[in-house]
N, C-alpha and C positions, 0 to 999 in steps of 0.2 A: 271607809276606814282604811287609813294607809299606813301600813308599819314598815319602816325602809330600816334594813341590815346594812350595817355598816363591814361586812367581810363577804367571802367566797366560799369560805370555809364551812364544807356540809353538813359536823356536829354544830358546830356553835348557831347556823344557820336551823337543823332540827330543832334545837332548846329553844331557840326564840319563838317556832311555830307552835312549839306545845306547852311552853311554860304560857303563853296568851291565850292558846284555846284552854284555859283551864279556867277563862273567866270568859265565857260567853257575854255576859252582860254589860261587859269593856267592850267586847268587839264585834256586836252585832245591837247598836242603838237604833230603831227605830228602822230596822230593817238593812241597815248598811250593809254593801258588799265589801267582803274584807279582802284587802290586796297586801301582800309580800312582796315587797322591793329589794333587789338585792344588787349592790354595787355592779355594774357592768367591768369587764374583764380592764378595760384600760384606769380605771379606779383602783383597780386593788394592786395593795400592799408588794412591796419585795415576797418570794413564796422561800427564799431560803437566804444565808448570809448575815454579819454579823452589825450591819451599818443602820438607818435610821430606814423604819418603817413609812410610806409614803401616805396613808392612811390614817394609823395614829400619830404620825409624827414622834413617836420616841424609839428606843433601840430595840432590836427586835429580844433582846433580853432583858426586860425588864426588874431591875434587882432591890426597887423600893413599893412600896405600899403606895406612895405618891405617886410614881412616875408609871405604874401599873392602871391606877384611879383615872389621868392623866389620859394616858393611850385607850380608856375606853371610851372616856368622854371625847376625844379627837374624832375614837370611830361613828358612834353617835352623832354631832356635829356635823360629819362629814353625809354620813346615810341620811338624814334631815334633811341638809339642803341638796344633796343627787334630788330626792323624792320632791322635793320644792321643783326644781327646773326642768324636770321631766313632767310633772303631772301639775304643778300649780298648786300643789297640795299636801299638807303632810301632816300627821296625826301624832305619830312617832320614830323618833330615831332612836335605832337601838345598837350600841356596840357594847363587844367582849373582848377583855383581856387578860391573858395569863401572867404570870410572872412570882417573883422570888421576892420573900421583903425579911429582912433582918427579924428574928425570934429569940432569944435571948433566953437558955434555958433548950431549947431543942437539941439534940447532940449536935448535928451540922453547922445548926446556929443557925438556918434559913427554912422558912414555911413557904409551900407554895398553894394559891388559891388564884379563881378566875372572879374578874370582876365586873359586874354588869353597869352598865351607865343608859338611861333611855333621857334623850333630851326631848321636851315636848315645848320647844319654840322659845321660851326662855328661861329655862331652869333645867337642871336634872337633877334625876331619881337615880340613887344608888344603892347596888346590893351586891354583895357576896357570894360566893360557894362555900362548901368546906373546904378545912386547909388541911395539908398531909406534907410530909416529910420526904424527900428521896434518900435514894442511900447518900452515904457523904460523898463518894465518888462523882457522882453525878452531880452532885450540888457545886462539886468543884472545876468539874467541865463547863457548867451552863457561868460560874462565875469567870471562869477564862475565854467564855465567850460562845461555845458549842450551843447551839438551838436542840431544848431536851427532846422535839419530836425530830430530830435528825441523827438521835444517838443510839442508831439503830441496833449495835452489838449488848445491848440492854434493855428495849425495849420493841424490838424487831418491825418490822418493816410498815408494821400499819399506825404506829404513834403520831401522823398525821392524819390518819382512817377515824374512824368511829371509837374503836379502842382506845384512841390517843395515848400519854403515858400513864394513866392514872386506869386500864383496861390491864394490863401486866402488873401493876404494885396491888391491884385489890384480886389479882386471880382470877379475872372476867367478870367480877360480881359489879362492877359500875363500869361503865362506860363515857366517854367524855362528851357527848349529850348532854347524859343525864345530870353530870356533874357539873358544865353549866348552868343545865335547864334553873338549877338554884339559884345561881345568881340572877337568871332573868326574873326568877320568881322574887326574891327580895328587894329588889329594886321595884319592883308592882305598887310593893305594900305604898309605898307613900303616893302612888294614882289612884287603886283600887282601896282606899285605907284613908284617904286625902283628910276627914273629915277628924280623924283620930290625931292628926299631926297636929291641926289649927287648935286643939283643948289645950288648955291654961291650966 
């Protein structure tokens, strides 16, 4: 069993390894050893800046629901076939993406949520996280282009760490693992769940 990550990035990289061990019977058929593939260093992304992502191929601020959806399934895509030409083999590509999508009704008027995409050779499975609010400030920097884990006078120095930004607005109660780890998990539902899709 080969699950290839399509980032470098160590939360988004933990959620994929625990939102999967949470189904052993996905990842261990018939005795299968399970392997973790993770983007080699000259693969991955821009790490800061406001230009296009080399990865997912869209901007490193992503400010629609689409273009967010978009850049997970690029990472996805991308971690699939890395895992294809290294190993001849690949079970699942999994990418994650953050970003901002227009909410109507929110004070800022912007919701932000991570979005999980796992491509398994031709099709992908899509899932969500919860979504949550920034202050309007911040919503208005990440919309003139600042990257929200770089806006360190706000969310201090570790908002690319484990903490991420969402370790500071919940007071340490979530961390940005975990708060991917959901979207790896709802995007499952339709591999782990497949049988529930196909009903009429």
């Amino acid at each position: 069993m080969y699950i290839s990550i399509g980032t470098r990035s160590q939360p988004k990289i933990a959620a994929v390894c625990t939102a999967f061990s949470r189904y052993p019977e996905l990842c261990f058929r018939d005795g299968d050893l399970l392997q973790f593939v993770i983007l080699p260093v000259h693969k991955r992304g821009d790490t800061q800046g406001n230009g296009i992502d080399r990865v997912s191929r869209i901007s490193r601020n992503p400010v629609t629901l689409e273009e967010t959806v978009t850049g997970a399934k690029n990472r996805a895509y991308e971690a699939f076939q890395h895992c294809m030409t290294q190993y001849g083999t690949c079970d699942y590509g999994v990418g994650i993406e953050a970003g901002l999508f227009p909410a109507p009704g929110s004070e800022s008027g912007y919701l932000d949520t991570s979005i999980c995409a796992i491509y398994v050779g031709s099709s992908y499975a899509i899932g969500g996280s919860p979504l949550f609010e920034y202050p309007d400030t911040v919503t208005k920097r990440i919309l003139n282009g600042e990257e929200a884990g770089l806006i360190s006078d706000f969310f201090g120095d570790t908002a690319k760490g484990r903490p991420g930004v969402i370790g500071p607005l919940t007071d340490g109660r979530v961390n940005r693992d975990e708060f991917d780890q959901y979207a790896v998990l709802m995007a499952l539902t339709r591999i782990v769940s497949g049988q529930l899709y196909k009903r009429n």
